[in-house]
C-alpha positions as CSV (number, residue, x, y, z in Angstrom):
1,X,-33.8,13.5,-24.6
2,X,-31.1,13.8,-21.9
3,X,-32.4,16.6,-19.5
4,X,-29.0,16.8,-17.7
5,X,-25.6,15.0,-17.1
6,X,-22.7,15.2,-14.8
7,X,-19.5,13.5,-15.3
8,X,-18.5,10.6,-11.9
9,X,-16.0,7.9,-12.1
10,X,-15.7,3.9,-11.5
11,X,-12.7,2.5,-9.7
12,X,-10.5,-0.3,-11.1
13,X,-7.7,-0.7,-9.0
14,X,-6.2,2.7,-8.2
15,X,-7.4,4.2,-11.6
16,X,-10.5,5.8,-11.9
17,X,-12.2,5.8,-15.0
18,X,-14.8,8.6,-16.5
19,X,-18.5,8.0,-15.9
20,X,-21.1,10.2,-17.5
21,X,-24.0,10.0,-14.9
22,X,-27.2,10.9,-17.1
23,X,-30.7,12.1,-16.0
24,X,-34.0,12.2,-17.9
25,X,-37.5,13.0,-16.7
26,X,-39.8,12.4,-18.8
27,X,-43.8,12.3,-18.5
28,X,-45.3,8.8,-17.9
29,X,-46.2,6.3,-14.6
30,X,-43.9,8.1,-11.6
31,X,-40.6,5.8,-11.0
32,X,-37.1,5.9,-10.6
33,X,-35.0,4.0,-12.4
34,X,-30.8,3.5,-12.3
35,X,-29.4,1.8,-15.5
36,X,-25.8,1.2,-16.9
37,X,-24.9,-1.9,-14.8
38,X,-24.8,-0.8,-11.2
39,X,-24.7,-3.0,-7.9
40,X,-26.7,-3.2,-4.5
41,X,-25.7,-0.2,-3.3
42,X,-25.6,1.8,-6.2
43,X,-29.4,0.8,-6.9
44,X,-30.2,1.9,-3.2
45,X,-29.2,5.2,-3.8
46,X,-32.6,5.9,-4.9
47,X,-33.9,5.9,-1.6
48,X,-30.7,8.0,0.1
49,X,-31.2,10.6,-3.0
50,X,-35.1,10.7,-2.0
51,X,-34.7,10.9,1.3
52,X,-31.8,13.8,1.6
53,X,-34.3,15.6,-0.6
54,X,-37.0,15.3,1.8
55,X,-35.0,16.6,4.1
56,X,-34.4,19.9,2.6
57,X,-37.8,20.4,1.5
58,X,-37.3,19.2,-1.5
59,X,-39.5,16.3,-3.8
60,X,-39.2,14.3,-7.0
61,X,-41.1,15.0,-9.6
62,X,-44.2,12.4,-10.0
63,X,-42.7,11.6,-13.4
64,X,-40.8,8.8,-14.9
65,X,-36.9,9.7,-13.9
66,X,-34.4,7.3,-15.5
67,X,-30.5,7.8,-14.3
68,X,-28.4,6.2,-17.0
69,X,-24.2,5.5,-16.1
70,X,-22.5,5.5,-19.2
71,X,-20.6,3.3,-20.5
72,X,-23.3,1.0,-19.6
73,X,-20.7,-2.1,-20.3
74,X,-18.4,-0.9,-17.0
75,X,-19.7,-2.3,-13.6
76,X,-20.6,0.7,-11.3
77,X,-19.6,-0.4,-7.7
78,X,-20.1,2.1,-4.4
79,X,-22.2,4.4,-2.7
80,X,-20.2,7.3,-4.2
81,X,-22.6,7.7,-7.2
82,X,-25.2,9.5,-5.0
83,X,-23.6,12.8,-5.2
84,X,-23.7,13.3,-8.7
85,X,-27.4,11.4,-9.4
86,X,-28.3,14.1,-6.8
87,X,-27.1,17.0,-8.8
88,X,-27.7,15.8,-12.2
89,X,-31.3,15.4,-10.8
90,X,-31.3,18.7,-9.1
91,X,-29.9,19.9,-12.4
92,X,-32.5,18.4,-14.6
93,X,-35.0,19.5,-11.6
94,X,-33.8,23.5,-12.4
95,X,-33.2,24.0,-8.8
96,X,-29.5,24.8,-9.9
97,X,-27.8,26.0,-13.2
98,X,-27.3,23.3,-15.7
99,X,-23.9,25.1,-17.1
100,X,-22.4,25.3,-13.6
101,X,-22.9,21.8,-12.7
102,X,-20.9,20.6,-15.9
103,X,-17.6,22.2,-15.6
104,X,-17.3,19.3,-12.0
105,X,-17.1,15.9,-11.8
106,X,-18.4,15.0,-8.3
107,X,-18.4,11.7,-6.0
108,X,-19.9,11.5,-2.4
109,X,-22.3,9.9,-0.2
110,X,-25.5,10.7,1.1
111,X,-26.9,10.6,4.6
112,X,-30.7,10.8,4.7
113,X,-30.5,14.5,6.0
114,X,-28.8,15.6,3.2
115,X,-25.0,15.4,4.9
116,X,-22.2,14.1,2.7
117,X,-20.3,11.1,3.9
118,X,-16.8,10.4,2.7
119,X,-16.2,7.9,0.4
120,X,-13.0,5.7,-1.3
121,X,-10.9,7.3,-4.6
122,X,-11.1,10.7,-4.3
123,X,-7.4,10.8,-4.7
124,X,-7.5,8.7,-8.2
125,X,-10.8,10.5,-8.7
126,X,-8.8,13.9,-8.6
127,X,-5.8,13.2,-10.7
128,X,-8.3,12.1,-13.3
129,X,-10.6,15.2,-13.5
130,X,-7.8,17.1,-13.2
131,X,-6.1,15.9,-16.7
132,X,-9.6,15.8,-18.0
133,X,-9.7,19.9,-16.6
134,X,-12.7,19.6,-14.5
135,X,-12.8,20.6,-10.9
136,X,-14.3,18.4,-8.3
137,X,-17.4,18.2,-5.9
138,X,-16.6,16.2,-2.8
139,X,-17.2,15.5,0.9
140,X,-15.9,18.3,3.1
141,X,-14.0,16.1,5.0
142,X,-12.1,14.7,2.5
143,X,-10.8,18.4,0.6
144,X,-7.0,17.7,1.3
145,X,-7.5,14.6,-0.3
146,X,-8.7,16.3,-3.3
147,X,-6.5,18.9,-3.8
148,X,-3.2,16.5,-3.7
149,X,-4.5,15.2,-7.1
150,X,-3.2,18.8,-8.9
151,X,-3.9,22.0,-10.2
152,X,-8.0,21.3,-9.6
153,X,-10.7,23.7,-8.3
154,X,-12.1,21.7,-5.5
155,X,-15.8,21.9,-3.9
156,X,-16.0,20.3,-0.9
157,X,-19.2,20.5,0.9
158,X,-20.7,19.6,4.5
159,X,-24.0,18.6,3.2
160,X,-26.2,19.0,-0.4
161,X,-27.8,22.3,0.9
162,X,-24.9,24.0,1.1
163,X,-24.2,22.9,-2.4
164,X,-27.7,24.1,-3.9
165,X,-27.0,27.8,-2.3
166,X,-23.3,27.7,-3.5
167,X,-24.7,27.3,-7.6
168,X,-27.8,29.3,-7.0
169,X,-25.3,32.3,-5.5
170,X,-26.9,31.9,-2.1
171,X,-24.0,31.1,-0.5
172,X,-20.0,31.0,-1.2
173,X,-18.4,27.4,0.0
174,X,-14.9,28.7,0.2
175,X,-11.8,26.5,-1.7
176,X,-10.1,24.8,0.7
177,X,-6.1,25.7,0.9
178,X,-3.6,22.1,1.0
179,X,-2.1,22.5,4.7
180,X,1.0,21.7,3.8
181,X,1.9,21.1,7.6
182,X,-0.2,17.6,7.9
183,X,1.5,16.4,5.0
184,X,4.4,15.5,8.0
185,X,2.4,13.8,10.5
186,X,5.3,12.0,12.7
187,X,4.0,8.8,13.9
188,X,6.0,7.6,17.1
189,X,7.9,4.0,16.2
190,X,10.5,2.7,18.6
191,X,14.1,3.4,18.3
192,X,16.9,0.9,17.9
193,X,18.8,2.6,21.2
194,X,16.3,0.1,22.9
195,X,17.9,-3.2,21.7
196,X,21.1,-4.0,23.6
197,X,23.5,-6.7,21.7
198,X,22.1,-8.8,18.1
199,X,24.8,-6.9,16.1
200,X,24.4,-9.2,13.5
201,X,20.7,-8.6,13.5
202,X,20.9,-4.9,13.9
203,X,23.5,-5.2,10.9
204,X,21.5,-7.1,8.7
205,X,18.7,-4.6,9.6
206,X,20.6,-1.7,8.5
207,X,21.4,-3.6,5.1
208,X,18.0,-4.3,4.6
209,X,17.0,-0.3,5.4
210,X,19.7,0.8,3.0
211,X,18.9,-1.5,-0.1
212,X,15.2,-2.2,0.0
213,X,16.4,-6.2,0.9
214,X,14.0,-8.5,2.2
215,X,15.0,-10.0,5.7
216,X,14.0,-13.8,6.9
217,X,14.9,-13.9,11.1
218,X,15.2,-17.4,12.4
219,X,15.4,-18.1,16.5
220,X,13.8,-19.2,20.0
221,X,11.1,-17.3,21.4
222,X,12.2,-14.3,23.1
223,X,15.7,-13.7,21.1
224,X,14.7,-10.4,19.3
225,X,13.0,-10.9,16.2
226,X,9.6,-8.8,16.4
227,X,11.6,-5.8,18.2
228,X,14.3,-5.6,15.6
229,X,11.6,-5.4,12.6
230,X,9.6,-3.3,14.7
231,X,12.3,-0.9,14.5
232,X,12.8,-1.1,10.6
233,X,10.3,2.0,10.0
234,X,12.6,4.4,11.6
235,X,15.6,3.9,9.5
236,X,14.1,4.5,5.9
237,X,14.0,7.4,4.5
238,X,10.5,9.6,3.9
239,X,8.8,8.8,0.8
240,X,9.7,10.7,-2.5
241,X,6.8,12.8,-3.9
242,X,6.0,10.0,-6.6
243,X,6.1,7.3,-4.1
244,X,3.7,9.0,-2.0
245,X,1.1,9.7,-4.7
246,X,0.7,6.2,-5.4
247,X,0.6,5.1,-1.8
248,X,-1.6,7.3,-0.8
249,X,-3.9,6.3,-4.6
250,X,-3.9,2.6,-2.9
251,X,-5.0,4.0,0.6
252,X,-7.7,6.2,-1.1
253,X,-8.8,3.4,-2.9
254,X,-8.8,1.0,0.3
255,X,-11.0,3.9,1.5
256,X,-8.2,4.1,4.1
257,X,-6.9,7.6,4.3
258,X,-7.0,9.4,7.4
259,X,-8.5,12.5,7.6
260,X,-7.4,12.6,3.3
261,X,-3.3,13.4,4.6
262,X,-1.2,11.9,2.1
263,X,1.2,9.2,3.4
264,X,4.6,10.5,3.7
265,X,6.1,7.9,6.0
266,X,6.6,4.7,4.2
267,X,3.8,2.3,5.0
268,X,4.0,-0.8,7.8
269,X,1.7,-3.6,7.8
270,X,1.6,-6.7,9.8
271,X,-0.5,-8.7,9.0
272,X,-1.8,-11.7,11.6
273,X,-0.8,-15.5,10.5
274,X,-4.2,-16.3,10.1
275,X,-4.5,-13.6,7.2
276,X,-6.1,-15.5,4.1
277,X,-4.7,-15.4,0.4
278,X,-7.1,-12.8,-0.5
279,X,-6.5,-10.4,2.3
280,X,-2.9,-11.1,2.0
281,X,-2.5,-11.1,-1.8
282,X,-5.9,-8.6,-2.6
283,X,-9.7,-10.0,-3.9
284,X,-12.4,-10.6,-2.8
285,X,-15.8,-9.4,-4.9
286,X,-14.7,-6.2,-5.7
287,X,-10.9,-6.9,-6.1
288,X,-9.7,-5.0,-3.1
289,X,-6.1,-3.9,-2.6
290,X,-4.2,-6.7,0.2
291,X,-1.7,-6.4,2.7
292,X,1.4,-6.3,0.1
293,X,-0.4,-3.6,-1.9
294,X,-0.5,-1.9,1.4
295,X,2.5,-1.9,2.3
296,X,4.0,-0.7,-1.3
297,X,7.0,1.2,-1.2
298,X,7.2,0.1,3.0
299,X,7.3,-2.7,5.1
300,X,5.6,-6.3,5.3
301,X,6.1,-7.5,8.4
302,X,5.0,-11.2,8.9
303,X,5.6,-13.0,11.9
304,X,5.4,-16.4,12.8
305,X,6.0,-17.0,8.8
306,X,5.4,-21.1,8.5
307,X,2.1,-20.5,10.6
308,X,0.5,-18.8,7.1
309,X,-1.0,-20.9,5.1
310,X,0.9,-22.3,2.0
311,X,-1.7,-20.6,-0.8
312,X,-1.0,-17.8,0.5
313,X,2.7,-17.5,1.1
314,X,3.2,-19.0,-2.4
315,X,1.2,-16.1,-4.0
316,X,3.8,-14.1,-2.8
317,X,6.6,-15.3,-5.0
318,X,5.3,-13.1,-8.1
319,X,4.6,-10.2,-6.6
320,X,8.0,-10.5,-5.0
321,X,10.1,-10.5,-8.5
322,X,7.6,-8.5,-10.5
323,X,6.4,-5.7,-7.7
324,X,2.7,-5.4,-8.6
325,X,-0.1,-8.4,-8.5
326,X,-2.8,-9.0,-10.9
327,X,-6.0,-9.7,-9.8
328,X,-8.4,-12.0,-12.0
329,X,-11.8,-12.6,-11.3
330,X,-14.5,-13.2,-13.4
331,X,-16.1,-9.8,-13.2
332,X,-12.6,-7.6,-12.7
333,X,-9.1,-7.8,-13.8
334,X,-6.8,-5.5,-11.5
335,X,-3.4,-4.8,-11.2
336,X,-2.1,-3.5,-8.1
337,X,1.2,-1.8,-7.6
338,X,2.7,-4.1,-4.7
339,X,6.7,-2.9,-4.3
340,X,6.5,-4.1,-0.9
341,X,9.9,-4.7,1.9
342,X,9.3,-8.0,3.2
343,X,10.2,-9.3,6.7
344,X,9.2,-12.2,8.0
345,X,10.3,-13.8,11.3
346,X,9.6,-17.7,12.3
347,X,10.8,-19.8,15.4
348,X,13.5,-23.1,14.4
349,X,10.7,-25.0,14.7
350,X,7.2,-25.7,16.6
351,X,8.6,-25.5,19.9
352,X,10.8,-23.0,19.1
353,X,13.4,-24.7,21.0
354,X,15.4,-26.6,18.5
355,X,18.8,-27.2,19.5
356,X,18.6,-26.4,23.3
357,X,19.0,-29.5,24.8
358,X,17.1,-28.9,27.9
359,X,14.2,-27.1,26.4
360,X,13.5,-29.1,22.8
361,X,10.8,-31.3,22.1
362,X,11.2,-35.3,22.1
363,X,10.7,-34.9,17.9
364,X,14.0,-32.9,17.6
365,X,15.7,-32.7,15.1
366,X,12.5,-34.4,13.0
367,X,10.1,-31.8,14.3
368,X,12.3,-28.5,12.7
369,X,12.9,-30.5,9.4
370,X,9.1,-30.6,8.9
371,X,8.6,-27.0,10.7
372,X,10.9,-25.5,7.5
373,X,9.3,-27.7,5.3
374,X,6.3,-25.7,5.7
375,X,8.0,-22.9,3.5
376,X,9.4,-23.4,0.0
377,X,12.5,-23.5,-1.8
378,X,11.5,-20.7,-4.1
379,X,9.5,-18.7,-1.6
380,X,13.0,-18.5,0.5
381,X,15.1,-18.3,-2.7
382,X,13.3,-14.6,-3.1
383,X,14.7,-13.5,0.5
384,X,18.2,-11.4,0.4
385,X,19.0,-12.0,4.1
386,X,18.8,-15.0,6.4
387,X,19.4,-14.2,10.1
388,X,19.7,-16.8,12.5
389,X,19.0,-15.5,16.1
390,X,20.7,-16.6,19.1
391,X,18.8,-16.5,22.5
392,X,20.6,-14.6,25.4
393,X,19.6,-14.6,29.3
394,X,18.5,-11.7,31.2
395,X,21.8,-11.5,32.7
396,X,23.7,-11.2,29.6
397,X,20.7,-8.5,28.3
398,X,21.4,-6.4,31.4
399,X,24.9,-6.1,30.8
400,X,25.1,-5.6,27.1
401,X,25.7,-1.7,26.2
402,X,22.8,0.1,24.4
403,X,23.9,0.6,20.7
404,X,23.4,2.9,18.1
405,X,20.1,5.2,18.1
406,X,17.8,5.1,15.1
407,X,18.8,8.3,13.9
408,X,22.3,7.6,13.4
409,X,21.3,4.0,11.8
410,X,19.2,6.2,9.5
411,X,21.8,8.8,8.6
412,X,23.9,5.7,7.0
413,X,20.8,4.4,5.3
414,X,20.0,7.8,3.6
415,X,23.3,8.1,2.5
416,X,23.3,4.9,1.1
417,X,19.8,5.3,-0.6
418,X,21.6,8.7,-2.3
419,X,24.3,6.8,-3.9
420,X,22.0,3.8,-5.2
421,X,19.6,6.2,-6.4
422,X,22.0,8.5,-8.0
423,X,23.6,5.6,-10.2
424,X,20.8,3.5,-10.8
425,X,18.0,5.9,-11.6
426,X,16.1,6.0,-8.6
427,X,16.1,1.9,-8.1
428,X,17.4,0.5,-4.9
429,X,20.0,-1.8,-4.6
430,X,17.0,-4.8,-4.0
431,X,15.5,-4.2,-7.6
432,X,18.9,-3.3,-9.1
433,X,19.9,-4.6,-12.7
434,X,23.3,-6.8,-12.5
435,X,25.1,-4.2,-15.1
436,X,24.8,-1.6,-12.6
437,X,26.4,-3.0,-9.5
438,X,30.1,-1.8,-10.4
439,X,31.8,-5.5,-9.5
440,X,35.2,-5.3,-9.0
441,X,37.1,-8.2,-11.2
442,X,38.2,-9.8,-7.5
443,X,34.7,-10.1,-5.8
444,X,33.0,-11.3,-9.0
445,X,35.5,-14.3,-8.8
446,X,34.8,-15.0,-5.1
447,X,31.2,-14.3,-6.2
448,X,30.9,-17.3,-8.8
449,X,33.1,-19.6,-6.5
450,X,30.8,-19.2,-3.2
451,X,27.6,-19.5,-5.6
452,X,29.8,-22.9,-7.4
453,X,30.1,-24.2,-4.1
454,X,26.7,-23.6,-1.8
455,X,25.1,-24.2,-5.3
456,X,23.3,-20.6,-5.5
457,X,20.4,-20.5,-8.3
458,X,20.7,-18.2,-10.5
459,X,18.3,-15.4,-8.9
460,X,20.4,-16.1,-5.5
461,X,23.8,-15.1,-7.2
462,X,21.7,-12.1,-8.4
463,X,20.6,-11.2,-5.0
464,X,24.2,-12.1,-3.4
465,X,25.9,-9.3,-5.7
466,X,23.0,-6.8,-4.9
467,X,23.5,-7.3,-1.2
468,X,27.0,-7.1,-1.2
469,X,26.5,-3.8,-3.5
470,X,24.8,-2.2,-0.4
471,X,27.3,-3.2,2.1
472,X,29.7,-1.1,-0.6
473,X,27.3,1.8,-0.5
474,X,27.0,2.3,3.1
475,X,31.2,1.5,3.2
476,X,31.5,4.5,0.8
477,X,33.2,2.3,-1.5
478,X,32.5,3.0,-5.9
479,X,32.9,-0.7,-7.0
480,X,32.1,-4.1,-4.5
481,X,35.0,-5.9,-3.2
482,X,35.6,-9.5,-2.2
483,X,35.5,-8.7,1.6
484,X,31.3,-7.2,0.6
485,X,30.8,-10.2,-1.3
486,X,32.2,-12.3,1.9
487,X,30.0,-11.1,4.7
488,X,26.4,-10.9,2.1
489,X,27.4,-14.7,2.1
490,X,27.2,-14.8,5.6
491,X,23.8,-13.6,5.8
492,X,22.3,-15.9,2.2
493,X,23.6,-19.1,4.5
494,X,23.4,-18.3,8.2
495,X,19.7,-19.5,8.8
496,X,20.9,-22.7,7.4
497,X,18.0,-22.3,4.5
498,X,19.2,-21.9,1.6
């Protein structure tokens, strides 16, 4: 006999799947037991549940209490079963009604005073009670969070007291209200006003902002590269409301959503070259999100590029093409969404000094032969835009004119994103289908004849034409023309890597 049940949920990836949390105390030697395949931290939430009971004057029954998490064949992972054991027990107990407790689903943390601690998934764990018309017991802290997952009456609650007095009538734990106002927290990035001179890397930045391309920059130490992709952030354009939900879904998941404020801004991440494949890529035990997931819909940033180790450059090559990444281990299989922008910046070689005949090593040209070796054909293949980076002395930096500020880079960007989106359905010009690119009967010919004679794969005469379609776009111009074509050449064979 089932003496009470509350409905919880187990993560896989960023969906959240329905858990029937089940209570029954019935007579017998006093124990509490936790069935349905949980982990280490869901089994020690015996002694939390005791403990913030104790600490509202409250004690288990000396009976035989089993807590059963159906289905029993799904791996329960996380401390944010304790909430609902605690009120299916409380339920079961008849401390509070057992009809109230079942129109919620509920996930949360307990402190040993009773306090609810926030906890990864409420996001996914709100979008899923709300289709399943349930509303949702959570942390205080994390309310926002809750209610950006729809039409859903939310609960959010300091600490389990407060929760008792709310169903018993004692008390009224008033619905929070979305605050529409710290959906548009501004983060301060740099502006591109700062960087005097690289046109041709502030160009190839803005083509990279305006299509969604991924950007390889190539040169000495000191010649630009960090503070140009530093500065990619504040040309894109906010996130759309469907981009954001998921974003945010990976964050929430992560357990890394501040203060439960949706992401509007799109995400950065740069990762350090000593990142491994499964903090790069996602894994680990319990198949966490990566780096690329991350920074879906945003930016990758990595620097120092060849310094990564191969694994875990190479695992980016799928991801790259398909824009998600599957996870396998042997007790999950998860699929990440992982649309990520990726810039990566590298020196010519070890030194960084190739080609300067005063400052290169004694192994030049051997030593950046082997440096480039460190990446793969394919790997570089995937990247739109190759920049090679010339250094410049502090004389010539002082009396270059400032250029353009971000805003105005940004103003070209957007309206470039507005004319991709408008004819391809919401796809930028990166992910763009060849049909699609309106290709004047000229550039296509000078299209084939560069790729004939540089010897272009296929997927690089692919990414040519959808380059040179967002050098159109932010021209104003309907269909590509040969002189497009001619300068997203420039930037497939300028780092001399293709």
């Amino acid at each position: 006999m089932i003496n009470s049940r509350i409905r919880s949920f187990a993560f896989s990836g960023i969906e959240a799947r329905p858990v029937w949390v089940e209570v029954q105390i019935s007579s017998g030697l006093p124990a509490f037991l936790i069935v349905g395949l949980p982990d280490k931290a869901v089994g020690e939430a015996r002694e939390r549940v005791r403990a913030s009971f104790t600490s509202i004057g409250l004690a288990l029954p000396a009976k035989r209490i089993v807590v059963n998490l159906v289905p029993a064949d799904i791996p329960k992972e996380g401390s944010h079963f304790d909430l609902p054991i605690a009120l299916a027990l409380l339920s079961a107990m008849e401390v509070i009604p057992f009809e109230d407790v079942t129109r919620f689903a509920a996930l949360g943390e307990l402190s040993l005073d009773g306090s609810l601690n926030p906890v990864a998934g409420v996001l996914s764990a709100s979008i899923e009670a709300a289709s399943m018309e349930l509303g949702l017991v959570c942390p205080a802290s994390q309310a926002q969070e809750a209610l950006c997952g729809g039409d859903i009456a939310v609960l959010a609650s300091p600490d389990l007291l407060s929760l008792i007095n709310h169903f018993n009538g004692l008390q009224v734990l008033t619905p929070p209200v979305l605050a529409v106002k710290q959906l548009g927290l501004e983060e301060t990035v740099p502006d591109l006003a700062d960087i005097k001179g690289m046109e041709t890397g502030r160009r190839a930045l803005e083509i990279a902002a305006a299509g969604g391309h991924s950007l390889l920059l190539s040169g000495p130490p000191g010649a630009g590269k960090s503070m140009l992709a530093a500065r990619l952030p504040g040309l894109l354009p906010d996130l759309t409301p469907q981009e954001s939900l998921e974003v945010s879904r990976i964050y929430s998941a992560a357990g890394l959503l501040k203060d439960g404020r949706p992401l509007r801004r799109p995400p950065y991440r740069d990762p350090h070259h000593s990142a491994s494949q499964p903090a790069l890529i996602g894994g680990g035990a319990r198949a966490r999100p990566g780096e690329i997931s991350l920074a879906d819909h945003g930016v990758l940033f990595l620097d120092e590029l060849p310094e990564f180790s191969r694994a875990a450059l190479e695992a980016l090559r799928q991801p790259l093409e398909t824009g998600r990444v599957s996870i396998a281990r042997a007790a999950a299989h998860v699929t990440y969404p992982a649309r990520f922008q990726l810039i990566a910046a590298m020196n010519p070689c070890r030194c960084g000094y190739l080609g300067d005949a005063e400052r290169e090593c004694r192994k030049a040209p051997r030593c950046g032969e082997d440096y480039v070796a460190r990446l793969s054909g394919p790997l570089l293949d995937r990247i739109d835009l190759h920049v090679a980076m010339q250094p410049f002395t502090p004389l010539d930096y002082m009396t270059q004119q400032a250029g353009e500020r971000s805003a105005t880079v940004a103003a070209r960007v957007n309206m470039a994103r507005d004319l991709q989106y408008a004819r391809q359905s919401g796809r930028k010009n990166a992910n763009a289908a060849l049909e699609t690119l309106c290709l004047s009967t000229s550039a296509q010919a000078m299209a084939q004849k560069i790729s004939a004679r540089f010897r272009f794969s296929a997927r690089g005469y692919t990414r040519l034409l959808r380059v040179a379609r967002t050098i159109a776009d932010l021209a104003g111009e309907k269909e590509i023309q040969p002189a497009h074509v001619a300068e997203a050449a420039t930037f497939r064979l300028r780092a001399g890597l293709d």
